[in-house]
Phi, psi and omega in degrees: 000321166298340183284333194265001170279303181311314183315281216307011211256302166304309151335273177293283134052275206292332178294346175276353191237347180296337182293324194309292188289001159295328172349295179306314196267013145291305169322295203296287199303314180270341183072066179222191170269169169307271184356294180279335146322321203271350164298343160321311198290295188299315190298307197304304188302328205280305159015280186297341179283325167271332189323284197309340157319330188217002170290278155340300192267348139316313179270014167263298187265055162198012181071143193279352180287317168350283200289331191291295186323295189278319195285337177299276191292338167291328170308333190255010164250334147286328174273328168278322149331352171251298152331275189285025178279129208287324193242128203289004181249343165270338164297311177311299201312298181333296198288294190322300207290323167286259184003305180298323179274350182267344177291342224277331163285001161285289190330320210268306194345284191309294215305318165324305183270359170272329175311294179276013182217129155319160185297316184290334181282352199263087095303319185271256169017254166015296172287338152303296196283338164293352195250347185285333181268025264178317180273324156334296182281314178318316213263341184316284180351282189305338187261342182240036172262291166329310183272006185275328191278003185232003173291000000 
């Protein structure tokens, strides 16, 4: 269960910076400005942001395996919604709606692993999970310039 805290963790991350080379051909496609492209970005970040809002005190009473089993697969159903999305406004809608379901393994994450490690062993744990959303965003970039430069 922690390896798969740690994925979403990484996951739900890596959307915020894979969108970024996409920008021109969100311009192109949608007809819109850079400007109005970069809401991609903001809806997705204000998402991670509220997630944890209704996450958290979820997985204090109803347990954190919960909140991953239902927020996981609507994140990854929101995020190909925003992928096959035809109009630049089911894309926003989306791009939010994945931030939000994706966030819930930043909240949960640390907690997850306090769960399951005596205090002297959660060091190492610990670092990992501090270090998985800080990595997301580093490999989005790196991972979606490439594949934008060869479409």
């Amino acid at each position: 269960m922690l390896v798969v805290a740690l994925v979403l963790m990484i996951c739900s991350t890596f959307g915020t910076s894979v969108y970024s080379p996409a920008l021109p051909d969100i311009m192109a496609e949608f007809n819109v400005s850079r400007t109005v492209a970069l809401i991609g970005v903001t809806v997705y970040t204000l998402g991670l942001a509220f997630g944890p809002i209704m996450s958290a005190p979820l997985s204090e009473r109803n347990g954190r395996k919960i909140v991953y089993l239902v927020s996981s697969p609507i994140f990854v159903l929101f995020t190909l919604g925003a992928g096959f999305s035809k109009n630049f406004a089911s894309m926003t809608i989306c791009r939010f709606f994945a931030g939000l379901t994706g966030s819930p393994a930043l909240a949960v994450g640390a907690g997850s692993g306090a769960d399951v490690f005596p205090p002297h062993k959660r060091a190492k744990i610990t670092a990992m999970f501090l270090m998985a959303p800080f990595l997301g965003p580093s490999l989005g970039y790196v991972a979606g310039k490439p594949w934008m430069e060869d479409r």
